[in-house]
C-alpha positions in Angstrom: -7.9 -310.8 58.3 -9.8 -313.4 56.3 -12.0 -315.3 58.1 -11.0 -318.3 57.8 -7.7 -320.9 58.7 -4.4 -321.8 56.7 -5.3 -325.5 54.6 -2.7 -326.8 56.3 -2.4 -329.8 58.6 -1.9 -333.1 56.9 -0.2 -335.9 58.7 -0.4 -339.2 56.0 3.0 -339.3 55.7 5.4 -339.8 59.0 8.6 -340.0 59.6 10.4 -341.1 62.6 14.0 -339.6 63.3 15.7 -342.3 65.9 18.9 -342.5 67.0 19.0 -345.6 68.9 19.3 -343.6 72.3 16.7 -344.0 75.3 16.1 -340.8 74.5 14.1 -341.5 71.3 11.8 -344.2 73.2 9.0 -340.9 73.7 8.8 -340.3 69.3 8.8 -343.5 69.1 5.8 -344.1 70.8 3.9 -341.4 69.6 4.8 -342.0 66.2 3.4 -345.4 66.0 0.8 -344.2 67.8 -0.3 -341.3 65.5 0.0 -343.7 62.7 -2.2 -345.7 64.8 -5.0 -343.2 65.0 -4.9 -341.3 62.0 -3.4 -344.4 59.4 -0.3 -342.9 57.9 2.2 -344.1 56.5 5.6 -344.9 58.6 9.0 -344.3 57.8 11.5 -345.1 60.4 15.2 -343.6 59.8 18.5 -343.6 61.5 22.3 -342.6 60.6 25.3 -344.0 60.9 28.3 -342.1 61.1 30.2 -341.8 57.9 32.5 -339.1 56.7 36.2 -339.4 54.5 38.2 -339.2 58.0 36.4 -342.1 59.5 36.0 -344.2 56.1 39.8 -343.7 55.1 40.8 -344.6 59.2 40.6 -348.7 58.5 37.1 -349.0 60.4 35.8 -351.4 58.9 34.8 -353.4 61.8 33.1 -350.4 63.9 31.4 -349.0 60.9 29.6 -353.0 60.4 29.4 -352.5 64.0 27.2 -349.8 63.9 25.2 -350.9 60.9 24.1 -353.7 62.6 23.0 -351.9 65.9 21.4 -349.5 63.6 19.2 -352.5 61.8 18.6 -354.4 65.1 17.3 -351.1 66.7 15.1 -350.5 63.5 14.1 -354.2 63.8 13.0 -353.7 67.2 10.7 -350.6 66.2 9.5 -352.3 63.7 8.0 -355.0 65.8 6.1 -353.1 67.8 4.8 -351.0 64.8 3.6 -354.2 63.2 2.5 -355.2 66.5 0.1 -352.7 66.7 -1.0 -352.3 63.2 1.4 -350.4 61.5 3.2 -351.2 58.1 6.3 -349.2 58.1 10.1 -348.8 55.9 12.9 -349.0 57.6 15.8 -346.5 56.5 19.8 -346.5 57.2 21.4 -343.2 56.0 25.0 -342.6 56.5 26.7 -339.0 56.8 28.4 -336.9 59.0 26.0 -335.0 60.8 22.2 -336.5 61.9 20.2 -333.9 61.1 21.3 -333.5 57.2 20.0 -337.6 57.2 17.1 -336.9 58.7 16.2 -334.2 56.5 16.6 -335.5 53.7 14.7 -338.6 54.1 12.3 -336.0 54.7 12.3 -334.3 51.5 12.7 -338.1 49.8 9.2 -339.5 51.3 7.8 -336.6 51.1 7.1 -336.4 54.9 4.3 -334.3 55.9 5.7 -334.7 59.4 9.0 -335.5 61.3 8.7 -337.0 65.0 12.2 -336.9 66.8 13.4 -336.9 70.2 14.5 -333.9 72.7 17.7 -334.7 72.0 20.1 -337.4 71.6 23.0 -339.5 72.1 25.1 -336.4 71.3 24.7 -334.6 74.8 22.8 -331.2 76.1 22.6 -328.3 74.1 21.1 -325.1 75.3 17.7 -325.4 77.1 18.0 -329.3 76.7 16.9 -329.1 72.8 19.4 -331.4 71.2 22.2 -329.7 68.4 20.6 -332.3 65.7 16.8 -331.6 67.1 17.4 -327.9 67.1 18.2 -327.6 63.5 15.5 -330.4 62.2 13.0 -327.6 64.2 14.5 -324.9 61.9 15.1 -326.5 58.7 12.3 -329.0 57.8 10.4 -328.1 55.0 7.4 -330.1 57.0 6.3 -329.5 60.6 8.3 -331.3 63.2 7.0 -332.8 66.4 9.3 -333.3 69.4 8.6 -335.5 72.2 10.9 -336.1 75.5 11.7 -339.5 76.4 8.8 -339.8 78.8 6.3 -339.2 76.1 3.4 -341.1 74.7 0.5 -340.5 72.8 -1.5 -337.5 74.1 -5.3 -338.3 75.1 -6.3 -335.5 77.4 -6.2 -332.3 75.6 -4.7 -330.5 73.1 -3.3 -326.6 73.9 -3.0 -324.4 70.9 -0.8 -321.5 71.6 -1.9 -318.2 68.6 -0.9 -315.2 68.4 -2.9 -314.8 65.0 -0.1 -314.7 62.6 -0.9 -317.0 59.5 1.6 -319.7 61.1 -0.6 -319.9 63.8 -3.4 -320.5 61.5 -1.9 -323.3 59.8 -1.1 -324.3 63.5 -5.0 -324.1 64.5 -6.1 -326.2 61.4 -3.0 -328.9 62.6 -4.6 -329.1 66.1 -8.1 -329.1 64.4 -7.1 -332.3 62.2 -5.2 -334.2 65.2 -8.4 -333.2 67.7 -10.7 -334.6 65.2 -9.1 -337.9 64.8 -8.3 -338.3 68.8 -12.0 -337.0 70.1 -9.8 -334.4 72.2 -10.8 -330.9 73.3 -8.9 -327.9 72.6 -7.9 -325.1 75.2 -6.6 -321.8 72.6 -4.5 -319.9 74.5 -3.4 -316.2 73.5 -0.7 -314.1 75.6 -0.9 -310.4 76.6 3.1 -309.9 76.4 3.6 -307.2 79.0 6.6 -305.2 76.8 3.5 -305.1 74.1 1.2 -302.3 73.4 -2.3 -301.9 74.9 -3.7 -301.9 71.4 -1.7 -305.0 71.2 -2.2 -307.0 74.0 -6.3 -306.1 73.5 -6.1 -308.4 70.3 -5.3 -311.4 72.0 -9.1 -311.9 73.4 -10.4 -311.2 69.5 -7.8 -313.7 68.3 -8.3 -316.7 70.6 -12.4 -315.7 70.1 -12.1 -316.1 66.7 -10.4 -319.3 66.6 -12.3 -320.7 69.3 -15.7 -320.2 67.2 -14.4 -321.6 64.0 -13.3 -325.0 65.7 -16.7 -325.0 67.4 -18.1 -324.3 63.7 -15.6 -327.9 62.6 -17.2 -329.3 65.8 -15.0 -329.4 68.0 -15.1 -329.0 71.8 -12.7 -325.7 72.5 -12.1 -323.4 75.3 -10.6 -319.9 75.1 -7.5 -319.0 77.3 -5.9 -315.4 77.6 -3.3 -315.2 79.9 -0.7 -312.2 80.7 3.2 -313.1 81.1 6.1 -313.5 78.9 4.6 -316.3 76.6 6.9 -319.2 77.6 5.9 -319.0 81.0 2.4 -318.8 80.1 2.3 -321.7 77.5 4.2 -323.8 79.7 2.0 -323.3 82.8 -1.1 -323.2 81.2 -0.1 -326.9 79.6 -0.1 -328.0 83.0 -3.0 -326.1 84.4 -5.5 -327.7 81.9 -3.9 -330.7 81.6 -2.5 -331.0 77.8 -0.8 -333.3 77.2 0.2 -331.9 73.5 0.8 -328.1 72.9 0.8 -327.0 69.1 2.0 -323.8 68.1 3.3 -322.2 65.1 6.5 -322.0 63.6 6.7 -318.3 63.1 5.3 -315.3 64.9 4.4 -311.5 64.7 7.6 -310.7 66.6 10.0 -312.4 64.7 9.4 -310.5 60.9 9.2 -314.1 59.1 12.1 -315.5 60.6 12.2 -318.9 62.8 11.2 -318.0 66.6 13.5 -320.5 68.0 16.2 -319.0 70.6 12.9 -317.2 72.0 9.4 -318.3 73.2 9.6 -322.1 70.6 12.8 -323.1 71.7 11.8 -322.6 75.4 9.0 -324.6 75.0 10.2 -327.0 73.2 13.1 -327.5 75.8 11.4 -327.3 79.3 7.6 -329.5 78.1 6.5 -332.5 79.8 4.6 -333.4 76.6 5.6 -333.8 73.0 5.2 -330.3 71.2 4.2 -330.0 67.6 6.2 -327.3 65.4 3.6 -326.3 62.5 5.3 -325.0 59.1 3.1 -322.7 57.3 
């Protein structure tokens, strides 16, 4: 393994995913407030329900309807963006399902990030991740950061969850980038998965040793973690017990042969934090 991290991790370019719903209120927050700290740029998106059965119904009136509590909800955002600082475009897209809007405003700004909500005005999917959430997570070219309704912008400390797979690496430089720019410390957690090998679980101490020294080397302030469980447990508890109030992680693992890990250790995550949890692509 070279020594050395992914030279990934740039945030300039935001863009926040709302529908409208109290549930959004958390990536709202922290989107203006990463903007805030780090100076990106803010796009602010929403959709509107449009599709040939509900155009060709005569709907005239609920599709203005909805266009104009669409615009005064982006109006309202972008009050409190300009309030605090931030210069921002404002976005309407109109299609039949959210998350196809939202990733494609994506790919047309170029996002280097998406900040959505849990979930949304569409109900519960599985483990509280939202259907429209869940497939931004697996789809975005970009990273993706989700944040539950209670959310605001982290100031405590940032956990970084590795298991030294080259997502995790870009993950490390991510939380490297966001520690610099909100003088936060870092706690690196690694997990001993009991169904593992010995040889295995032994490389989680050299892992989390070796990202811990090259963050000290960027100066930064971080602490190495290993902990045994099943590793959604163990991120989630060790969130609490040193008090993050952002866990990072990558989008892939050594487990999952390249593909996504949500419906395992992400998902979980994702779904049961009390703080916003940053999805790194890499």
């Amino acid at each position: 393994m070279l020594d050395q991290l992914s030279p990934t991790g740039r945030f300039e370019r935001i863009l926040l995913a709302t529908d409208g719903s109290e549930f959004s209120a958390g990536a709202e927050r922290v989107a203006i407030g990463m903007c805030v700290k780090g100076g990106a740029s803010l796009t602010i998106a929403t959709s509107v329900l449009s599709s040939p059965e509900f155009d060709t119904m005569g709907s005239s009136e609920a599709l203005a309807r909805k266009e104009a509590e669409a615009s005064a909800h982006l109006d309202r955002i972008e009050a409190e963006a300009t309030r605090q600082g931030v210069a921002c475009t404002k976005v309407i897209r109109y299609g039949d399902d959210p998350y196809k809007d939202i990733l494609a405003e994506a790919e047309h700004v170029n996002a280097d990030l998406i900040v959505v909500g849990r979930r949304g005005r569409r109900g519960l999917a599985r483990l509280m991740l939202g259907d429209a959430t869940l497939k931004v997570i697996s789809m975005a070219k970009c990273s993706v950061l989700v944040a539950p309704k209670a959310a605001s912008m982290w100031q405590s400390r940032l956990l970084l969850a590795t298991d030294g797979s080259r997502s995790s690496d870009a993950a490390a430089v991510a939380a490297q980038r966001i520690a610099h720019c909100c003088a936060t410390p870092i706690t690196v957690l690694s997990v001993e998965v009991p169904g593992h090998s010995a040889e295995r679980q032994a490389e989680a101490r050299s892992i989390v040793q070796r990202v811990v020294r090259l963050l000290k080397e960027a100066g930064l302030a971080a602490e190495p973690l290993v902990e045994k469980g099943e590793t959604h447990h163990v991120v989630l508890d060790a969130a609490k017990a040193t008090g993050a109030d952002l866990i990072v992680m990558g989008s892939h693992g050594r487990t999952s042969l390249g593909r996504l890990l949500l419906g395992s250790n992400s998902e979980r995550v994702i779904g049961r934090a009390d703080c916003p949890v940053l999805v790194v692509k890499g």
